[in-house]
C-alpha positions in Angstrom: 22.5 36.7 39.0 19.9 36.1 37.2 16.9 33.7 38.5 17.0 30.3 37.4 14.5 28.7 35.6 13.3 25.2 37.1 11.1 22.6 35.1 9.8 20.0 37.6 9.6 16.4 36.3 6.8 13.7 37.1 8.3 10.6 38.3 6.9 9.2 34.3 8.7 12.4 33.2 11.7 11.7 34.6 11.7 8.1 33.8 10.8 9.0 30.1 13.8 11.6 29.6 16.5 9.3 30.7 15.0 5.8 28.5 15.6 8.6 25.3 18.5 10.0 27.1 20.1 6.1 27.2 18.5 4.5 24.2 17.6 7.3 21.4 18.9 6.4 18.2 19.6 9.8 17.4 22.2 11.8 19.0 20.5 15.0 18.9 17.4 13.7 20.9 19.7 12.4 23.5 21.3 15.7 23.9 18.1 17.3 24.1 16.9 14.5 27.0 20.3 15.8 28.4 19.3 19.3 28.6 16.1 18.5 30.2 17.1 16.4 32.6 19.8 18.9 33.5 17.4 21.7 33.9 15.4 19.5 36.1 18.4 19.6 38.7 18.0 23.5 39.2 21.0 24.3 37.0 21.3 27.6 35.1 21.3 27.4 31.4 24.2 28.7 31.5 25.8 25.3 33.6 23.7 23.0 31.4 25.5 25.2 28.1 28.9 24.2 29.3 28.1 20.6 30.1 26.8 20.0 27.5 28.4 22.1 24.6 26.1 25.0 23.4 25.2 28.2 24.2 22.3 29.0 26.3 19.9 30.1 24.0 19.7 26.6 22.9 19.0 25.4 26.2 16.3 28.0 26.7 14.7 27.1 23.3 14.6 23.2 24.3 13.1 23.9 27.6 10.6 25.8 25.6 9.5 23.1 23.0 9.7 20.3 26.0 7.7 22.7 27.9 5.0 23.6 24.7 5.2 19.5 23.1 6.6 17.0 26.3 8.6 14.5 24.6 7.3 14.9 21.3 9.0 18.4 21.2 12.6 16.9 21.7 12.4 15.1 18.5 13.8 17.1 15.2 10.4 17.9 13.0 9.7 16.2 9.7 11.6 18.4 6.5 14.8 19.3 7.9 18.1 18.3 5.9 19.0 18.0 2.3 16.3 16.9 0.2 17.2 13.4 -1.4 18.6 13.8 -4.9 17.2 10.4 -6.0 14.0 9.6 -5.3 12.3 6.0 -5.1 8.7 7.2 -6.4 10.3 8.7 -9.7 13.9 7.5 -10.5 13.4 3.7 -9.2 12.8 2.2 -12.9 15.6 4.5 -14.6 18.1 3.3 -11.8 16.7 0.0 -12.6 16.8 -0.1 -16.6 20.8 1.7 -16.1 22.2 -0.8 -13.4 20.5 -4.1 -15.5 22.7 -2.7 -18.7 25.8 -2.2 -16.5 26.2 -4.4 -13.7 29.7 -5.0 -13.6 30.2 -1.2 -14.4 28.3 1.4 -11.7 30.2 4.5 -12.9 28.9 4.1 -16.8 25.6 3.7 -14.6 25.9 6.3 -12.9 26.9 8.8 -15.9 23.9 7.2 -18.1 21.7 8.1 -15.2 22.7 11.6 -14.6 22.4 12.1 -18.8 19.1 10.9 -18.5 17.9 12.3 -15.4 19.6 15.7 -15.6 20.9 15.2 -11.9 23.8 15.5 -10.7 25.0 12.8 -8.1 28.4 10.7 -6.3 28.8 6.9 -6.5 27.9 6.6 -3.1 24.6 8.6 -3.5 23.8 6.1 -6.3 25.2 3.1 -3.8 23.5 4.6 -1.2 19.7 5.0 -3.5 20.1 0.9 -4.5 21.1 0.0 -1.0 18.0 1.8 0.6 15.6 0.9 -2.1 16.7 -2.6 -1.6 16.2 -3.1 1.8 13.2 -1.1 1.4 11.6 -4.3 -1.6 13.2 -7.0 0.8 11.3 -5.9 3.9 7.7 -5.2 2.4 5.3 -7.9 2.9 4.9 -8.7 -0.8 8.3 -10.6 -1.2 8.4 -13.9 0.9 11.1 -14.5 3.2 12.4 -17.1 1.6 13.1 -15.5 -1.9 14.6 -12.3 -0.2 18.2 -12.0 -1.7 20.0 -9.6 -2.5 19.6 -8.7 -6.1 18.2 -5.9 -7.9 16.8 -7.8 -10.6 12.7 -8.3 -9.6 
């Protein structure tokens, strides 16, 4: 059997892992609080793979980056995913000018859009871009409280 790798927490440590473990918004972070805290128990990776629900190199890797960044090192680093197809800093104003000519109609909206931008794209990316980008103009400082509404015409 091979000998099992023990990361001793602080009391702050400790206390740290399980406020991300309870109250991360991301899943993933609280798995990885999981995995620390596990480990912190004298488990194997092995056990803390089958609780919960990877394979031990995973657990070895996490215990690594907590081990190399604390906290910090749980947390999934910046430019992972799918890049956004729409982006607010260069396709706000066309999404602007092609939802003014076609409220009523998103879908003509949409397929003026993708002409003119040369993207291709769902509805709901497009719902998604004017939902996000709305919230985003609501909830600067510029707009008063009183005038935030929910229109897209500013």
């Amino acid at each position: 059997m091979a000998r099992i790798k023990v990361i001793t927490l602080s009391a702050e440590q400790q206390t740290e892992l399980e406020h991300g473990y309870r109250t991360s918004p991301s899943a993933a972070v609280r798995q990885r609080c999981q995995i620390i805290l596990l480990k912190s128990q004298r488990r194997s990776a092995l056990e803390v793979a089958g609780i919960v629900g990877c394979c031990e190199v995973v657990v070895n890797n996490w215990v690594a980056r907590y081990e190399q960044a604390g906290l910090a090192g749980l947390h999934t680093k910046p430019g992972r995913g799918r890049k956004a197809i729409l982006q607010a800093e260069t396709d706000l104003e066309p999404v602007r000018q092609a939802v003014r000519g076609n409220r009523q109609r998103l879908r003509v909206a949409k397929a003026d859009l993708e002409e003119a931008l040369g993207k291709r794209f769902s509805d709901k990316t497009l719902r998604r871009f004017l939902k996000d980008t709305l919230h985003a103009i609501n909830a600067s400082e510029n707009v008063p409280a009183k005038s935030r509404r929910r229109s897209f015409t500013s």
